[in-house]
C-alpha positions in Angstrom: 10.6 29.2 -137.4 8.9 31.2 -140.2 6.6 30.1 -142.8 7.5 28.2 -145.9 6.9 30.8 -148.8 4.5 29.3 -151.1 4.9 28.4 -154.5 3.4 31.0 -157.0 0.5 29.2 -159.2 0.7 30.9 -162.4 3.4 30.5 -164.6 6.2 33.0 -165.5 4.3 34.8 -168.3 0.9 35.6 -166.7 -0.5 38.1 -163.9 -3.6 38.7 -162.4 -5.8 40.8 -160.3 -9.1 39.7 -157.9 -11.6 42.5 -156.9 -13.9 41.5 -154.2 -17.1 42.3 -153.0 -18.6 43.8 -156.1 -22.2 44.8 -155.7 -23.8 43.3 -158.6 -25.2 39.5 -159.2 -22.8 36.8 -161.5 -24.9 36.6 -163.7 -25.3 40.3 -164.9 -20.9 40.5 -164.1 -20.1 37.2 -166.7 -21.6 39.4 -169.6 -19.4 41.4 -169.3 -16.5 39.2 -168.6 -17.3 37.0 -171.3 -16.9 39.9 -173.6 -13.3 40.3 -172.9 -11.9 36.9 -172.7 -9.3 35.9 -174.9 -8.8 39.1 -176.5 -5.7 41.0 -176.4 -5.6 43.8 -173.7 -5.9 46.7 -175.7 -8.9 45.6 -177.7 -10.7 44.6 -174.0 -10.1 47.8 -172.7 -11.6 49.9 -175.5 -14.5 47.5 -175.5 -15.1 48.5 -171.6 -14.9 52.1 -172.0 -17.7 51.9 -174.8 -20.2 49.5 -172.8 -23.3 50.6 -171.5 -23.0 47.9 -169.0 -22.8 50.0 -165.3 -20.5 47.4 -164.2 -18.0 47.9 -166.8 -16.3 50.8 -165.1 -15.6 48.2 -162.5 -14.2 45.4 -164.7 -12.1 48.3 -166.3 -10.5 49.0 -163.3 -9.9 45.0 -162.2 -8.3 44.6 -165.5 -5.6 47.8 -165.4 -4.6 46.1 -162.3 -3.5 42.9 -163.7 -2.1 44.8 -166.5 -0.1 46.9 -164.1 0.9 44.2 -161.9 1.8 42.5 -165.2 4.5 45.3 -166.0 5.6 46.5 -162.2 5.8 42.6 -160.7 6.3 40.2 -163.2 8.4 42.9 -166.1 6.3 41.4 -168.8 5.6 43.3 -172.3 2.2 45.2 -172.1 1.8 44.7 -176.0 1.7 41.6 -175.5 -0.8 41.2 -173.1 -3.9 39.0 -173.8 -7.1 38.2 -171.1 -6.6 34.0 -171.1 -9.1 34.3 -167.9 -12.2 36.4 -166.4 -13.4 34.2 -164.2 -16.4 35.5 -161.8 -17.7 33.8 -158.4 -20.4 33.7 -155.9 -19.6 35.9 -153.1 -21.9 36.5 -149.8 -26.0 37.6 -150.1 -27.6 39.9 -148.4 -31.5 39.0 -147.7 -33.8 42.2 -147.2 -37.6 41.9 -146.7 -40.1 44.2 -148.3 -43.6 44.4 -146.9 -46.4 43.3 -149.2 -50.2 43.6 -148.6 -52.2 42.5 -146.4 -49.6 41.6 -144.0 -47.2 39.3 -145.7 -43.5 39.9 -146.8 -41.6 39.3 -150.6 -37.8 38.5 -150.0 -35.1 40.3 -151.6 -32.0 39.4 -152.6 -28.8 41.0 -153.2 -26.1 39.3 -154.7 -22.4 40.0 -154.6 -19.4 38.7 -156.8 -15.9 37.8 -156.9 -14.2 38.6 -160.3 -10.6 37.6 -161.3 -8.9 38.6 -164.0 -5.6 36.3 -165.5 -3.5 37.6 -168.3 -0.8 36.2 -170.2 2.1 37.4 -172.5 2.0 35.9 -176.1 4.8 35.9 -178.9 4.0 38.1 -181.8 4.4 35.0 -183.7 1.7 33.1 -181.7 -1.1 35.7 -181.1 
C-alpha cells in the first residue's frame, strides 16, 4: 500500500517558495515583506536589491525561488509574475542570559521566522 498523493493547494497559476529558520525577529522581516506584496515580480526584486534592510538579501533569494519554481514546475510566464502573498511566521526562540550587576541576570531573546512567498500569473489585460 502506498500513500495517497495529496492534493496540491494552490491553484494552477501560482507557485511558491518557504525559507526557514531565518535569523531575524517577524517583526523587522514583515517590513520588508510588506514592501513587496502585490507588486509585479520585476518591480519587487529591484526594490530588494536597493534596500538597506540586511534582511533583504534574504527575501531576494526566497523570492527567485518561487519565481524559478514558477517557470521550471508549474511552466508559467515569468512576465507575468506578481507577489499575491509574503506571508512571515513565528518560528522557534532562543533564550540567552546576560549577566547584570550586582548579581542578577537580563534575558535575551532571539527570534527566528518563517517567510513564504506565493506568486501568481496575471493576464496582461488584468494586471
Amino acid at each position: 500500500m502506498t500513500k495517497l498523493k495529496l492534493e496540491r493547494k494552490l491553484a494552477d497559476n501560482e507557485a511558491k517558495a518557504v525559507h526557514r529558520m531565518i535569523r531575524v525577529s517577524p517583526r523587522k522581516l514583515n517590513l520588508v515583506a510588506q514592501m513587496i506584496r502585490r507588486k509585479k515580480v520585476a518591480r519587487a526584486l529591484t526594490d530588494l536589491e536597493f534596500s538597506q534592510k540586511r534582511i533583504s538579501d534574504t527575501v531576494h533569494k526566497c523570492l527567485k525561488s518561487a519565481i524559478a519554481n514558477a517557470e521550471n514546475n508549474h511552466d508559467l510566464d515569468i512576465d507575468n509574475l506578481v507577489v499575491v502573498e509574503a506571508h512571515v511566521g513565528n518560528s522557534v526562540v532562543m533564550k540567552r542570559f546576560m549577566a547584570r550587576g550586582r548579581g542578577k541576570a537580563n534575558r535575551i531573546q532571539k527570534p527566528f521566522s518563517h517567510l513564504t512567498i506565493v506568486v501568481r500569473e496575471v493576464d496582461e489585460e488584468a494586471a
